[in-house]
N, C-alpha and C positions, 0 to 999 in steps of 0.2 A: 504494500500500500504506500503512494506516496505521502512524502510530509505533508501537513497542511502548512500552507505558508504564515510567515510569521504574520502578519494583517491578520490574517484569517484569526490565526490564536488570541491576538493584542485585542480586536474587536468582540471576538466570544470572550474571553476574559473579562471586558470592562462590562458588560450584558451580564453576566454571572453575576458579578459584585454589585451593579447595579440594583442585581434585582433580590436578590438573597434573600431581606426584607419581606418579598411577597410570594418568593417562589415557596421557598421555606414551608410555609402556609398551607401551600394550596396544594404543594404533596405532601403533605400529614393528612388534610381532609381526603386527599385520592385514596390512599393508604389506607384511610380507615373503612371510605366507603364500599371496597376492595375488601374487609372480609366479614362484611354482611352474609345473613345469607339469604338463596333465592328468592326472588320476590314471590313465587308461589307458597313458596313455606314461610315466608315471613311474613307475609300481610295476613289480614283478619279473610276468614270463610266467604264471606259477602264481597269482601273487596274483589278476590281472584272471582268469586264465581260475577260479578260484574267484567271483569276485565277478557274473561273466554265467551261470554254467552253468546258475543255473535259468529266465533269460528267454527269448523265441522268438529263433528265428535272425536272422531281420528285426532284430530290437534288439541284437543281439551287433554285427551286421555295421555296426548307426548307432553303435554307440558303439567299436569300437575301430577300424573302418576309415572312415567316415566323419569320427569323430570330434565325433557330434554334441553336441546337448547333454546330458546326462543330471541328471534331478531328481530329489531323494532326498526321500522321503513317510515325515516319523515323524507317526506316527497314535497317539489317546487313544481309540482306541472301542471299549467295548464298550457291551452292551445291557443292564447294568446304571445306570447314566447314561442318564438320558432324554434331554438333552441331546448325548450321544455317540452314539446307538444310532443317526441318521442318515450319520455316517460308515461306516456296513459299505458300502458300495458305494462311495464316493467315491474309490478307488484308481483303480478301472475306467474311472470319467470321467476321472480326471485323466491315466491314459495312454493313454486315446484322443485326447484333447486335443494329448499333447504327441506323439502318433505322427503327428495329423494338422499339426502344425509343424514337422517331421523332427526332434522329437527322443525322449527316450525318458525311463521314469519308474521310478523302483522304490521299493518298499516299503522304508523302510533300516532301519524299528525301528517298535515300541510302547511305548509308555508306558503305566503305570497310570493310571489315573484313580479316585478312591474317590469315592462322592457324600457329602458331609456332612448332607443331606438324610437319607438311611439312619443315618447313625453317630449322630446328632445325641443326645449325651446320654448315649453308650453308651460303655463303655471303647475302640470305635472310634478314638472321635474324638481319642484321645492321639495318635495314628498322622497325624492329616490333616494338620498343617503340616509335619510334617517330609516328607509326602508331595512336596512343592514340591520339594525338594532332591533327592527319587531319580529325580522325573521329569527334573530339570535331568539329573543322573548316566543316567536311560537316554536323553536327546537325545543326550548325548554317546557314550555305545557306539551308537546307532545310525548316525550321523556319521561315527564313527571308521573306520567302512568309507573317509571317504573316496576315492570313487569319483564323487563330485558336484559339477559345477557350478554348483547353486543348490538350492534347499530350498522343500517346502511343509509347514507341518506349521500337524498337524488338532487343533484344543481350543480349550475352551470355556469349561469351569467355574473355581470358586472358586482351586486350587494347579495346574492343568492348565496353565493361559496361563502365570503367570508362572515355573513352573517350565520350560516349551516355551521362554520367552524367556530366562530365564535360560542353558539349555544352550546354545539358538543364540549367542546372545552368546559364548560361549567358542569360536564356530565364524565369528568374525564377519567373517570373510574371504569369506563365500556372501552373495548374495544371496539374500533370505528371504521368502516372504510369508505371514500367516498364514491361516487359513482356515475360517473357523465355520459354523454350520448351523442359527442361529437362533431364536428363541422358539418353544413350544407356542402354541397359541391362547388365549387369554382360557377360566378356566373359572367358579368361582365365584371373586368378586371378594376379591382379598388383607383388604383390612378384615372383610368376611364371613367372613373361615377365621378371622382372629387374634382375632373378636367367637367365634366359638365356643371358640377355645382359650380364654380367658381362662373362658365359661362351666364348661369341662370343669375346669380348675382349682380352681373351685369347689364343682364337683361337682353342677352343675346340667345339665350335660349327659352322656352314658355312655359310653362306650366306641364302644359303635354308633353313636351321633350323632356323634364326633368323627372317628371314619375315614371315615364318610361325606362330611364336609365334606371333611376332607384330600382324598380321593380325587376327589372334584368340582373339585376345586385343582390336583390333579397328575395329568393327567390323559390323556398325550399324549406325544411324541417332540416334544423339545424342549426350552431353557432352563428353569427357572421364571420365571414372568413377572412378578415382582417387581425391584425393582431393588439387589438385594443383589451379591456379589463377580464372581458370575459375568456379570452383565448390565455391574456396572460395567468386567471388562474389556474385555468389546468396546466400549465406550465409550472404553478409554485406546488400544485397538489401532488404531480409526479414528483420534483424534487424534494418534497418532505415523506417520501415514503406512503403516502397515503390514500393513492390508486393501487390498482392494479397495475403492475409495471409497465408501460404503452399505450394506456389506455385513451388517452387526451384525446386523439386528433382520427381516429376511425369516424369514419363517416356512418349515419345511423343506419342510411341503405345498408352496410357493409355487411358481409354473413356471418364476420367474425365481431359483429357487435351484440347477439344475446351468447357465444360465447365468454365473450369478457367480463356480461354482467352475470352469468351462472360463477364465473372465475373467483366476482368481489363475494359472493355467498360462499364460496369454498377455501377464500382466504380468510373473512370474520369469524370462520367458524376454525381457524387453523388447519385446513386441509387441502390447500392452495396448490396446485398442480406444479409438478418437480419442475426448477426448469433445469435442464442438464447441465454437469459439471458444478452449478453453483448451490441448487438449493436439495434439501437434503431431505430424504423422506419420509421421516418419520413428523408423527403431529405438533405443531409450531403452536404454542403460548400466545398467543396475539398480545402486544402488552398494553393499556390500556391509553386511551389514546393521553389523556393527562400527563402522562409520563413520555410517550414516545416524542410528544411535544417541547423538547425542552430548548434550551439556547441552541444548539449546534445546530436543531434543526431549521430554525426559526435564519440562525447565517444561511444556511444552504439555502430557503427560499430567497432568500436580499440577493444572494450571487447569482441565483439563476435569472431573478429578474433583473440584475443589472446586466448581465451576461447577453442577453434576447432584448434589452431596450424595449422590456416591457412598461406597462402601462403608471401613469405616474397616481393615480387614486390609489396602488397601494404602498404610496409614503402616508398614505392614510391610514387603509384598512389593515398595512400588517403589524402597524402600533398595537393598533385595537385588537386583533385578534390575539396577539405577545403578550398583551396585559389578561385578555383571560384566562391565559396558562400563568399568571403572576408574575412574567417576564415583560421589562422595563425596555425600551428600545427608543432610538432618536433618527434625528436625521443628518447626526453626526456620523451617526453607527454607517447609513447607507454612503454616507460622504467619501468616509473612510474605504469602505470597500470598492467605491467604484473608480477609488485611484490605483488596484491592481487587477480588478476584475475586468478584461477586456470585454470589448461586445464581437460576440460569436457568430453573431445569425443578422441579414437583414431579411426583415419579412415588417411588411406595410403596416404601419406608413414609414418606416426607417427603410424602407428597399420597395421592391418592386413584386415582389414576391407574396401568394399570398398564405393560409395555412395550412393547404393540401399541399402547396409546392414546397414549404417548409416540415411537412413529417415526411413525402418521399423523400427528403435529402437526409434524412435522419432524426428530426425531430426533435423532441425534447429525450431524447434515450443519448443523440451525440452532443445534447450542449451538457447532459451530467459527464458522461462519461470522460467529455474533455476538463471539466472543470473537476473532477477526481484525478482525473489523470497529471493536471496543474496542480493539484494540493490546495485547488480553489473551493474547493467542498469537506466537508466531514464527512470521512468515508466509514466512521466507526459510532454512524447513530443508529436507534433502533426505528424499524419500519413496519409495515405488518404482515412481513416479508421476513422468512429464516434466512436469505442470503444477504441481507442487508442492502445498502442504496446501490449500493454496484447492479444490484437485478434490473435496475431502472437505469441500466444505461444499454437496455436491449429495446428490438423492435417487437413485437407479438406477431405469430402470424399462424394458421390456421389448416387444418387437413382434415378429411371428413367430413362430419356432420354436426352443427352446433350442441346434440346431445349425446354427442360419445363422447367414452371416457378417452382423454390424453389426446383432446381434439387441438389444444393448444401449445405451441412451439413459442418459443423464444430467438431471437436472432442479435447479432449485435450490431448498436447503432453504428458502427465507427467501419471504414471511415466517412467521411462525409460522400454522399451522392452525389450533389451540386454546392460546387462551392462557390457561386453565384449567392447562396443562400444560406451556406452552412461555413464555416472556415473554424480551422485547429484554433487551439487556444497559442499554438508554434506562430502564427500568422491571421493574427484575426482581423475582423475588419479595422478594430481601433484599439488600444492598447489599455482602451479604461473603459468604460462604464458606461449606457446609454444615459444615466440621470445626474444632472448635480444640483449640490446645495449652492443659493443667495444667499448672503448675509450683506448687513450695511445697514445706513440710517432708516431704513421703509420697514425690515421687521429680518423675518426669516423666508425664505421661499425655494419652489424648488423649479429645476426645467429640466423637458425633457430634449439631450442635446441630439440623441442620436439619429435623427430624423431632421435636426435643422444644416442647413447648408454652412458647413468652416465660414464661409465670408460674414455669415449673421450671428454669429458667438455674439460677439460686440455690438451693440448698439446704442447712442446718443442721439438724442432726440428731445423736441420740444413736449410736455405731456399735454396731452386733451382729456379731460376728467368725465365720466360718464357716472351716474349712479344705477343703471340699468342696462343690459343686454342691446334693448329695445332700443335708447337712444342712441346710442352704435350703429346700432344699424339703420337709422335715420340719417344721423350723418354722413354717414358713406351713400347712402342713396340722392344725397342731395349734395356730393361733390365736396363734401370740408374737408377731408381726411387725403387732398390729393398731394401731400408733402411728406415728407419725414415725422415721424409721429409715434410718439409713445401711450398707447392709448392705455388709461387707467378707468377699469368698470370697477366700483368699491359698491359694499353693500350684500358681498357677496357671499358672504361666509357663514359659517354655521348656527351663529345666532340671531345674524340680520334675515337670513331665510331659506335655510338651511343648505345652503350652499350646493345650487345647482350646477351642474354640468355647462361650459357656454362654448360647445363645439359649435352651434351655428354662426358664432365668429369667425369661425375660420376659413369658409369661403374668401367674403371682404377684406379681410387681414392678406390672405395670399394673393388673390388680387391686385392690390396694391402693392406688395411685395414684389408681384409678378412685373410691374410698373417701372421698378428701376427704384423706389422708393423705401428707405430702412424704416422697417416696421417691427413695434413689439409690443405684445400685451401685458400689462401686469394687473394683476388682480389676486382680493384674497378667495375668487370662489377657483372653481374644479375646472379644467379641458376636460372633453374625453379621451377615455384611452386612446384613443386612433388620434391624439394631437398631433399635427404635422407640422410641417415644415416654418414655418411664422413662430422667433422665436419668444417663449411666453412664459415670465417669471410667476405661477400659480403658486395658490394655497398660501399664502401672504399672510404669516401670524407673528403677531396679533391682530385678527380684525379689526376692519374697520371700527363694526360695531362693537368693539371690545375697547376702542380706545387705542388703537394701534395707528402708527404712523403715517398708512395710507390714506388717515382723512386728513391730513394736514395738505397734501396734497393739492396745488393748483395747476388751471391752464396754465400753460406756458414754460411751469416748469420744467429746467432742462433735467432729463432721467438719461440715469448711465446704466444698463445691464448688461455685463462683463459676463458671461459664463467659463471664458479662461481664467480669470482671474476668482473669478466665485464670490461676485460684490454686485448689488444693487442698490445704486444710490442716487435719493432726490442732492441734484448741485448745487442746494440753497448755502449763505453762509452759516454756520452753525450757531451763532447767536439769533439771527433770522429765524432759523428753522425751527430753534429750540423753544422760542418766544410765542412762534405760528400758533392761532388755538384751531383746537379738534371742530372739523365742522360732523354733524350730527346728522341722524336721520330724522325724516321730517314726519310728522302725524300719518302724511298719506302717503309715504312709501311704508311706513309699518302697516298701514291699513291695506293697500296693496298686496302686500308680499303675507299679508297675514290670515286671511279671509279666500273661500271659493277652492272648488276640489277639495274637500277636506281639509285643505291647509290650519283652519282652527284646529282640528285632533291633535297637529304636532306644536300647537303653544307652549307644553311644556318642555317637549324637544328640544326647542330653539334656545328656550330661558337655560336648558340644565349644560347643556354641550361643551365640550371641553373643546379647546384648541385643534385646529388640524393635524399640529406635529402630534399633539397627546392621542389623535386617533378620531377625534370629534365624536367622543362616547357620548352616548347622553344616560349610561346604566352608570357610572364611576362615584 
């Protein structure tokens, strides 16, 4: 095994101590919850005979007189999610599966899922991140039944994964594995849809030209096939051990996709098909996901997402999910790593590529395997896998019939297929990290570099102050934004209204980019994952509405965002600036931003919310 490099160690090290305080904690409660005993012999007569009465007799009689196993299924699907709309069946395989192991499976709960795709723009999307934390909230009421000895739970997208992880984690005494359902096929290629949006921006293409293209884009049951938040999770879920090994990026047409989900029921229950040479055949401990969760694991997801120039919402979400295993994490932590962690893969919006082209070339099986192979990963944590993370540096692949036994193979990623798309950690595409941190007089922030063009690292520029999405996009529609421009949307963060997504910036922004004109956005709300090319100093904490230095902020001001250097800064003089008072939100942007689509249900949301770096909890 190689060493892990010294970064690697220096940064789990300060993460350990960090966190000691809370880890400490929260595995003595794993520990203790861990030697209960079964929830059928433990709860009261009435409880259990509630908890079976609506399964067949056969399954009553394996779970309370056998005492078999029983697996509890919280599921994100509906058929609104294209992405989710292959889970409507997936209950059925998964307890035939576990009935043909003698054990037994039940539905324990659903979660929502929203697509941000749909809301994208719209008063929706005030709702989408706080969405993460109710999903966390309904893993947990479905759990609560406690009635399980281990968990399979089904999600995919952008707040689905890490709110599923998040609630598991507070249940981290089961063993866990998760279970996704893979890309749509390839339709009209990502640069070609975002070449028409930018047209339609202009007004050079209509309405009908633009749904068209969308529609040839999204097109299918299945992820988007871009590499924005939802693709990058299943990229952090392979690298933490917590798929099936390969599982990410099969397409749900594919035949070897109800074999892999038969696979996750035969690995929670430790019976997880050999793969040759590595994994060993006798029955594997699954260890409970609470504990497989710990620091090293929690580095390996940050290096694989920095590795892939994955999606910048999880400088958000994997704080938040860190803190519910009791581990403490910053964006010092990701800073650090992404001054050795090269980026490996271009795949869209960092490349041209999109996430079919990026698993035929090897996937996320050759960015572990190269970043093990670098000593950029901990190759000695536990997974839910007896051969440990090295198994997750293979491809899956298939022979037979999805319900023979040993219908599933293993292959290995390496070396890469296209290195158009994949490249060694020996020569990769760039020597560090697709993300870095801001610091400077505005707050903290982060960007996503791998994707923006070398010449727009740097940008100075006079600021234009927007307090809304909407007035941005006014102005570009009526020609003020045709110079050099540092455009500042504030208001945007998690307690002004819960900090939406403002990807439909990003037409106009490139646009003018496109113009010969240095352009950059800074704001404390979200890009979406698929942020492109325009580059954009996000997640600005302290909020505005916190009191943070982006309401100080005026026209005119000239703003520096350095991404070589790792500084953003208003060029006020420091006595000037220090002096400047906080300008404020006014009655009717809270009444706005506050009212309509539910947006009243997350009033408390708003009020409780902790900081973007701290994860923008609102359970803490």
């Amino acid at each position: 095994m190689t060493k892990p490099h010294s970064t690697l160690l220096a940064v789990t090290e300060r993460i350990r101590e960090r966190s000691r305080p809370s880890r400490d904690p929260y595995l003595k409660r794993v520990a203790e919850m861990r030697t209960r005993q079964r929830g059928s012999d433990r709860m009261g007569c009435a409880n259990v005979a509630h908890a079976v009465a609506g399964i067949p007799a056969s399954d009553k009689f394996k779970v309370v007189t056998e005492r078999a196993p029983n697996i509890g299924i919280v599921t994100a699907y509906n058929d609104m999610l294209s992405a989710h709309a292959p889970f409507q069946h997936y209950p059925d395989v998964i307890k035939h599966e576990a009935r043909r192991l003698g054990a037994t499976a039940q539905v324990a709960g659903g979660v929502p899922a929203m697509c941000d795709g749909v809301t994208q723009g719209t008063p929706g999307m005030e709702l989408s991140l706080f969405s993460r934390d109710v999903i966390a909230m309904g893993t947990a009421v479905a759990l609560t039944h406690d009635m399980f000895d281990a968990a399979l739970l089904l999600g995919i997208c952008d707040k689905i994964v890490p709110g599923l992880l998040i609630g598991a984690l507070h249940f981290g005494h089961l063993p866990m594995v998760f279970v996704p359902g893979g890309p749509m096929p390839s339709g009209l290629s990502n640069s070609a849809k975002a070449k028409v949006r930018e047209q339609a921006a202009q007004g050079l293409v209509g309405r009908e030209g633009l749904l068209d293209a969308e529609m040839k884009a999204y097109h299918a049951p299945g992820t988007c096939t871009f590499y924005g938040t939802a693709n990058s999770n299943q990229m952090l879920m392979e690298a933490m051990g917590l798929h099936v090994p390969g599982t990410a990026f099969v397409q749900p047409g594919d035949a070897m996709r109800e074999a892999l989900t038969r696979e996750a029921v035969r690995t929670v229950l430790g019976e997880g098909t050999p793969m040759s040479g590595v994994t060993p055949q006798e029955r594997y401990p699954v260890p409970p996901i609470g504990q497989l969760v710990d620091e090293r694991c929690i580095v390996n997801a940050m290096a694989a997402l920095l590795a892939t120039g994955g999606s910048t919402n999880h400088l958000i979400h994997w704080v938040a999910v860190a803190r519910a295993a009791g581990i403490v994490i910053d964006w010092d932590d990701f800073s650090r790593l992404s001054e050795v962690v090269p980026l490996l893969t271009r795949v869209y919006p960092n490349g041209t590529a999109d996430v079919n082209e990026f698993q035929a070339a090897g996937g996320p099986g050759f960015v572990i395997g190269e970043l093990l192979g670098a000593g950029l990963m901990h190759g000695d944590v536990l997974t839910v896998r007896p051969g440990g993370i090295g198994e997750w540096a293979h491809i899956p692949a298939m022979r037979g019939e999805p319900s023979a036994e040993g219908v599933l193979h293993w292959e290995s990623a390496l070396p890469s297929r296209n290195l158009h798309v994949a490249r060694p950690a020996a020569e990769p595409f760039s020597a560090t990290g697709g993300l870095k941190l801001l610091t400077g007089n505005l707050g903290r922030s982060v960007i996503k570099v791998s994707s923006v063009p070398d010449d727009r690292h740097v940008v100075e520029a006079p600021a234009r102050v927007f307090d809304s999405q909407g007035a941005l996009q006014k102005a570009f529609a009526a020609g003020e934004l045709e110079r050099d421009v540092v455009c500042v949307v504030r208001w945007q963060g998690p307690q002004a209204n819960g900090m939406p997504e403002l990807h439909k910036l990003t037409p106009p922004l490139s646009v003018l980019q496109g113009k010969g004109f240095k352009v950059a956005l800074v704001t404390d709300g979200r890009m979406s994952g698929a942020s492109g090319k325009v580059p954009a100093a996000i997640h600005l904490s302290p909020e505005a509405a916190d009191g943070g230095p982006l309401a100080k902020v005026r026209d005119g001001d000239l703003i520096r965002l350095d991404a070589v250097a790792g500084t953003l800064e208003a060029l006020v003089p420091k006595d000037e600036w220090d002096a400047r008072p906080l300008a404020t939100m006014t009655d009717a942007q809270r009444e706005e931003d506050g009212h309509g689509l539910g947006r009243e249900l997350f009033a408390g949301m708003r009020r409780n919310a902790t900081t973007a770096e701290q994860g923008a909890c609102t359970w803490l």
